[in-house]
ZAMAR-90597 format. One record per residue (C-alpha): z, x, y. Coordinates in steps of 0.05 Angstrom, whole numbers, plus 32768, in hexadecimal, padded with zeros to 4 digits. Each point is the difference from the previous one (the first is absolute). Layout:
residues N
ZXY;...
//
This chain:
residues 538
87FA7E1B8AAA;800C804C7FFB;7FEC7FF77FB5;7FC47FD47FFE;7FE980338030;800A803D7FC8;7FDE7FD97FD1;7FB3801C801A;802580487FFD;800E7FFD7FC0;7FC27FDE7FE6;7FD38037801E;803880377FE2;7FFB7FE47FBB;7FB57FFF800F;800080498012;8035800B7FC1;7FD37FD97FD0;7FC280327FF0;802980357FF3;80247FD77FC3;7FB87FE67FF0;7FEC80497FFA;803280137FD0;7FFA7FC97FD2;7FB680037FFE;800C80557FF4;80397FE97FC3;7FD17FC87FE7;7FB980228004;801F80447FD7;80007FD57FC4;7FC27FD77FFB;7FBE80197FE0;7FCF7FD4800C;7FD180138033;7FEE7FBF8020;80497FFA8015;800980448016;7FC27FF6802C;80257FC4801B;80448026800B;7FCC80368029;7FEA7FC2802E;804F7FE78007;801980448014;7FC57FFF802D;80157FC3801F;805380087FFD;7FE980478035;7FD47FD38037;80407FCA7FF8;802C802F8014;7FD680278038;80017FB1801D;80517FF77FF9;80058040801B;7FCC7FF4803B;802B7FBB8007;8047802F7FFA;7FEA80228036;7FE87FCA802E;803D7FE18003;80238040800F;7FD78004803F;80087FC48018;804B80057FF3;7FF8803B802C;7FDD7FE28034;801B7FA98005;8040800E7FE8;803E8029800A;80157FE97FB5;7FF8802B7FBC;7FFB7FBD7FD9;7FCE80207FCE;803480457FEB;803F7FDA7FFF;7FD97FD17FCB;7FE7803D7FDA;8044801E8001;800E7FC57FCD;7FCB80127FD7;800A80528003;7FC1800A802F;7FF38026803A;7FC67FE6801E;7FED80288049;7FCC8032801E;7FF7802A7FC5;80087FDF7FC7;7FC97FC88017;7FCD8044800F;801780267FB9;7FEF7FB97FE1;7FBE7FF9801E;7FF080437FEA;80187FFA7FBC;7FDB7FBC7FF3;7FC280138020;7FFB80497FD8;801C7FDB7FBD;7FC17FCC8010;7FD280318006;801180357FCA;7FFF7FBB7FCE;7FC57FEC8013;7FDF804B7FFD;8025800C7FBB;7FE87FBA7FDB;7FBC801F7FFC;800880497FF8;80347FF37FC8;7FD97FCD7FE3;7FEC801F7FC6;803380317FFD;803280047FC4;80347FFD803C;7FF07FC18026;80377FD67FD7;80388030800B;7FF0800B804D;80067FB78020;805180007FED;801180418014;7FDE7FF8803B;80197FB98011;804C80167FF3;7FF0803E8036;7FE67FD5803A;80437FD17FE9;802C80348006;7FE5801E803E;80097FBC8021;803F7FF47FE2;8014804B8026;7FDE7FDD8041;80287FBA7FFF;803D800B7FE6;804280118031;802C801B7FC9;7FFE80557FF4;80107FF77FBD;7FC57FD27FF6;7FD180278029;801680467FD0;7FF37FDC7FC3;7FBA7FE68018;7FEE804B800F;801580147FBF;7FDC7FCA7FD8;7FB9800F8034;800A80427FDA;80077FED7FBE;7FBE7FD97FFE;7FD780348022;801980247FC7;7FDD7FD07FD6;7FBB7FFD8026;80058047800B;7FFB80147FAE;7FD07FBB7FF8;7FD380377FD5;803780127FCD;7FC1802D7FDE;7FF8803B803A;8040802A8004;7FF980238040;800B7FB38021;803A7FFB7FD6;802380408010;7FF57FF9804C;80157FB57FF4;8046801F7FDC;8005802E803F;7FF77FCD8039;803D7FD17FCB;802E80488003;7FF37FFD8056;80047FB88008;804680037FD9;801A8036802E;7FE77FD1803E;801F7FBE7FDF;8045802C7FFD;8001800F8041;7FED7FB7801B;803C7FE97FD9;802B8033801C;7FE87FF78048;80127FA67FF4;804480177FE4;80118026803A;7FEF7FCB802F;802C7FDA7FD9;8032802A8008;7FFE8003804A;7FF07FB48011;801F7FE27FC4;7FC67FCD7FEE;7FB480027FE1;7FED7FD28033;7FCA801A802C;80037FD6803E;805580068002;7FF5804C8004;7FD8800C8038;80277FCE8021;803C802E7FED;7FD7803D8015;7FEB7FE78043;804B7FF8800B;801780457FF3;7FEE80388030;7FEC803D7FC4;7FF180027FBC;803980087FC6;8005803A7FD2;7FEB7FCF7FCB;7FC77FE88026;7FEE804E8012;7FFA80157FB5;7FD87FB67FF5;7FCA80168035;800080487FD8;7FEF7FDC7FB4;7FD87FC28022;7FD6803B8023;7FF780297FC2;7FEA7FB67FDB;7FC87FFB8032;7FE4804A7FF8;80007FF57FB8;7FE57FB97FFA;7FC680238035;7FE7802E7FD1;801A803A8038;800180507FF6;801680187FD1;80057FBA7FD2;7FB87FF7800D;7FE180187FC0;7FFA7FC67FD7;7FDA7FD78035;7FCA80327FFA;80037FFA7FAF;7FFE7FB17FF7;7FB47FFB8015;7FEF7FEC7FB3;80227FC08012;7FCA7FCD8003;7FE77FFA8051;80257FB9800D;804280237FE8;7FF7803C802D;7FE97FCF803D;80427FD47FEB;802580428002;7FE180258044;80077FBE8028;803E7FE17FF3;803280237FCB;8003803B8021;80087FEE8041;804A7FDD7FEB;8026803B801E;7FE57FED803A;80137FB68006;804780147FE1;8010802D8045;7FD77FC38031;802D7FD17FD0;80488024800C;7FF5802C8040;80287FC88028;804180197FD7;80028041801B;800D800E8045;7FD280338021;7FE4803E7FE0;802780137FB8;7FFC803A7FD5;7FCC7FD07FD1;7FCB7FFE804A;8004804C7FFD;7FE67FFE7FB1;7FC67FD1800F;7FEE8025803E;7FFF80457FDE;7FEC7FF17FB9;7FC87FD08019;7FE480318034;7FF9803A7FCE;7FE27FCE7FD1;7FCE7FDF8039;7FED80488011;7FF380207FB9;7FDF7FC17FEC;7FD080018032;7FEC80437FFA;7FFF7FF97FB5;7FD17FBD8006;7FCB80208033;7FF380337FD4;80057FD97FBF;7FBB7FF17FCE;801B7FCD7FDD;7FEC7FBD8020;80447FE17FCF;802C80398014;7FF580018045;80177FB87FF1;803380177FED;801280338034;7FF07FD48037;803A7FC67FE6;802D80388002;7FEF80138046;7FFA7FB28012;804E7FF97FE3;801580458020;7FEA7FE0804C;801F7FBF7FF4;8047802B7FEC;7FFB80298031;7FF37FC58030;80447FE57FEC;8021803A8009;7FE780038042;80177FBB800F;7FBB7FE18008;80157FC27FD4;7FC57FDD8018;7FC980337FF5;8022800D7FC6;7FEC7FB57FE8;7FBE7FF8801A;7FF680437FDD;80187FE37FBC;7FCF7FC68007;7FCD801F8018;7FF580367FC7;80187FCA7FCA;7FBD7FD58010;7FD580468016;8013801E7FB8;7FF47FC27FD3;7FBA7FFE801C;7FFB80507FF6;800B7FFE7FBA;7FE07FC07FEA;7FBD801B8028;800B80427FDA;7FC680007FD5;7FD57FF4803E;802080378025;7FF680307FC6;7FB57FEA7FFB;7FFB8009804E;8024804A8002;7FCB80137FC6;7FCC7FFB8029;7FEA80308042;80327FE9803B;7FE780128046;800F80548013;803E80078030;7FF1800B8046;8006803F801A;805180168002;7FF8800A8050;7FE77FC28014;80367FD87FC5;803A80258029;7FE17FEC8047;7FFC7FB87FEF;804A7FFD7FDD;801280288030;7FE97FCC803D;80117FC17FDF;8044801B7FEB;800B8016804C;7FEC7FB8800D;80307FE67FCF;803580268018;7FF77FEB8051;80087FC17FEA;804180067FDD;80228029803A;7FE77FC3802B;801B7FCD7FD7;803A801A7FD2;801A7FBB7FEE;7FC8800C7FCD;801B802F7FCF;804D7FE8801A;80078039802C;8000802B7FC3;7FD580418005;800180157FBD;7FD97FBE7FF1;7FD98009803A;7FED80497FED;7FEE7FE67FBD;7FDE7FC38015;7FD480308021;7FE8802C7FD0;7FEF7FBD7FD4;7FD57FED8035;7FDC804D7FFF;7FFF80057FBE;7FD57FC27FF5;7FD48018802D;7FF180497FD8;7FE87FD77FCA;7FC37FE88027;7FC280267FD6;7FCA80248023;7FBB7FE6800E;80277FC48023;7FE47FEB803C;801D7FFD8041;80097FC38009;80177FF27FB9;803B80388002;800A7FE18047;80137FC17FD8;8028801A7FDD;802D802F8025;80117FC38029;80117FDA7FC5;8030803C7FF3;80277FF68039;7FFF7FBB8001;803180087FC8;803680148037;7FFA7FBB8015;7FF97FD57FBF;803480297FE9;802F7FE3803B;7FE57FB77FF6;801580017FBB;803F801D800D;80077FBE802C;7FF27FD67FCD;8025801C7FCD;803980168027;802A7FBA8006;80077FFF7FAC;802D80378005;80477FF6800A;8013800B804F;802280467FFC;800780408038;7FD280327FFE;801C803D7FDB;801180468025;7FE980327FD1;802A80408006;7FE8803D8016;7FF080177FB0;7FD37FC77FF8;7FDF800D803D;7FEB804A7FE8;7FEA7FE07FB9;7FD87FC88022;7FDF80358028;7FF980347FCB;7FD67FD27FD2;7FD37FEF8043;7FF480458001;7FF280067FB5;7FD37FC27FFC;7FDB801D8038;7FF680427FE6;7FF47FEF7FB6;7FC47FD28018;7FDF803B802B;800480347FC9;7FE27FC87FCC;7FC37FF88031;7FF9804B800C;800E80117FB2;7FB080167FF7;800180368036;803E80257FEC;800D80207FBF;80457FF5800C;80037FB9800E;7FE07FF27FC1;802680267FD9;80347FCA8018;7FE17FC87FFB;7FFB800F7FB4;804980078002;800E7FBC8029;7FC87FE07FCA;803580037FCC;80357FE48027;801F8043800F;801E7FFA7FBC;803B7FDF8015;80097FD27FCB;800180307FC8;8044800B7FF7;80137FBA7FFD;7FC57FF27FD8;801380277FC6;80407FEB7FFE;7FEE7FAB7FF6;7FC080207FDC;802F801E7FCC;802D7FC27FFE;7FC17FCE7FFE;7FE1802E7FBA;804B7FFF7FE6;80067FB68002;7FB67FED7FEA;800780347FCA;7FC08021800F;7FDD80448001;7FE87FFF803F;80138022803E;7FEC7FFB8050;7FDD8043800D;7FCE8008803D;7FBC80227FED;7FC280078025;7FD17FC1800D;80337FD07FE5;804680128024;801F7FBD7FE7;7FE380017FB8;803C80017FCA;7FE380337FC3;802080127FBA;802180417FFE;7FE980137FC8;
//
């Protein structure tokens, strides 16, 4: 009885399974035909292989909740176990997302590639990426998962130099390969030591051996440590963060493929694995201090930016610095509805590009006078932040998250231009604040595809660096908005335009090592106008 009753389960797991083989067939078969009929016909399979699996997924994730809900039974994961799968929460959202973005970034790329000399090579590399990436989502073995993350990296590499003619894309291509090898190092470190302290690859039998030991093992205290430092390079943090500001000669459905979903993979690996460590480790304190210096530099760096592609640019690396610093934090949950939030917000910013560079040419609306900007943030934030002392089950009794919840809701409101009417920026501010409340109602909804786990007591360190990037967020944004009436303050803001210069040293070292191994005479050297141009020496 017990297995006519698995058969359904593993019928809709080899349905879930199947589009990801499709995909990597079709991206082996289509990289050797020529004709262009059946390449347009490979387009319109690969099209079709992405909606098929949004539908298994949708179907994955059904059954899931009404496991959850009918039955006390895990029928569906002890089938997958069989097949190496780990179907739950997350990896049903991570494979809506990925489907969905894949879909769209096709579709956008069929016709702006169309008569581009790189529309052949694009389709494979991009099918074996969206493979891999759900390959990293499904599978339940570390080993598996590591060697997914490595092969997502290879074929960016691919898409990445698709125009093997302009060699500024190919040196910053060689420098994100040199950081990407560092990060794959340390993910296979960080899976050996896990090894090492729970004796098996298996993802579901070590949390189980996890929640059964009160603290974390030395081994699993140095895995949190390289699994940490995986994430901030994967994320394009400070001060790795220099070739994600040089890879914007990539065509724009490789740098939408890249802002929305490859980058944020340091992400999912910590949502992933933080089950198997026990509380706050030394790899929470990384995320929490590397991604609040990032969240705060970028930020700065992206208000007072030009460039509508570099402020791009700045603003994933902000994007990836909150979600980090989220996890560190121990806001799991925020941490994922900020991961699949900014993966469909930034596929839609770069693919609209061209529009929004065609809109910023033109005469926006003057800013309202600073006075009455600070008033209204100044109300609506006040409102924001009654509301979250009167219900703190909002931000998890967490006032660091509270605090910065906050100052998202006043910051939206400076934006508001002048000339707005009353009842227009009326409107608005109340829109602001309702994000204190959406913000809760998604965490609801989101919340039960996490794993159940105890809420984490940050020490008294991560406390102060919580607190300390409040403070900087808050004061970066009030100098950026008063940076035309003080000399000083713009003097500043040119500084924070160029990213403080943090990534230079690094820079010049993988800059060096990317000319040495494309044997060429170029060189990364900032000049004025074009601080990410790559000239000739000589």
């Amino acid at each position: 009885m017990n297995s006519l009753m698995d058969i359904p389960a593993f019928g809709l797991l080899a349905a879930w399974l199947l589009p990801v083989a499709l995909m990597l067939l079709l991206a082996a078969g289509c990289g050797w035909l020529q004709n262009p009929l059946k390449l347009a016909h490979c387009w319109r399979i690969a099209q079709r292989l992405l909606l098929i699996s949004m539908a298994a997924s949708a179907a994955v994730g059904a059954w899931l909740l009404t496991e959850s809900v009918w039955s006390a039974t895990t029928r569906l994961q002890d089938s997958a176990r069989a097949l190496g799968l780990y179907p739950d929460g997350i990896s049903v959202w991570m494979a809506l997302m990925v489907s969905f973005i894949g879909w769209v970034i096709l579709r956008f790329a069929d016709t702006y590639l169309r008569a581009d000399p790189g529309h052949q090579r694009f389709l494979p590399w991009l099918l074996v990426i969206i493979g891999s990436v759900l390959v990293l989502v499904f599978t339940n073995h570390l080993l598996i998962l590591a060697f997914a993350w490595v092969a997502i990296s290879l074929a960016l590499h691919h898409l990445l130099t698709l125009y093997q003619d302009r060699p500024q894309a190919r040196l910053a291509a060689v420098q994100k390969f040199i950081v990407s090898r560092l990060g794959d190092g340390f993910v296979f470190l960080g899976v050996g030591l896990l090894y090492a302290e729970h004796g098996t690859f298996i993802l579901p039998d070590i949390i189980a051996q996890s929640g059964a030991v009160a603290t974390n093992g030395v081994y699993a205290w140095w895995a949190s440590v390289a699994l940490a430092l995986a994430a901030v390079l994967k994320c394009a943090q400070i001060p790795f963060h220099g070739w994600l500001l040089r890879v914007m000669e990539a065509p724009t459905p490789v740098s939408a493929l890249l802002h929305a979903g490859v980058i944020n993979l340091g992400g999912f690996l910590w949502l992933r694995l933080f089950p198997v460590f026990d509380g706050f480790t030394p790899g929470h304190m990384i995320l929490l201090a590397v991604g609040g210096t990032t969240a705060v530099v970028a930020v700065l760096t992206m208000m007072t930016h030009y460039s509508v592609k570099h402020a791009l640019a700045w603003s994933t690396c902000a994007q990836m610095g909150f979600m980090l610093f989220e996890i560190g934090m121990g806001a799991y949950t925020l941490a994922l509805l900020h991961l699949l939030a900014h993966s469909v917000y930034k596929a839609h910013s770069f693919l609209a590009s061209g529009r929004t560079v065609a809109v910023s040419a033109t005469h926006g609306f003057p800013p309202a006078p600073w006075q009455v900007r600070f008033l209204r943030a100044g109300v609506c934030a006040g409102v924001a932040g009654v509301v979250i002392v009167l219900a703190p089950q909002i931000v998890q009794y967490n006032p660091v998250l509270g605090a910065v919840l906050v100052l998202a809701v006043g910051a939206a409101v400076l934006g508001i231009p002048g000339g707005t009417s009353p009842l227009v920026a009326g409107r608005l501010c109340l829109l602001a604040v309702a994000l204190v409340p959406g913000y809760f109602l998604l965490h609801l909804l989101l919340g039960p595809a996490l794993p159940d786990h105890q809420p984490v007591l940050l020490p008294l360190a991560a406390q102060w660096v919580g607190w300390l990037v409040v403070a900087a967020l808050l004061t970066g944004t009030v100098m950026t908005h008063l940076s035309p009436r003080y000399r000083l303050v713009r003097a500043l803001c040119t500084h924070f335009r160029h990213g403080l210069y943090l990534d230079v040293p690094f820079d010049r070292v993988t800059g060096f090592l990317a000319a040495r191994a494309l044997r060429a005479p170029y060189a990364l050297r900032r000049v004025p106008h074009h601080p990410f141009r790559v000239e000739d020496r000589s």
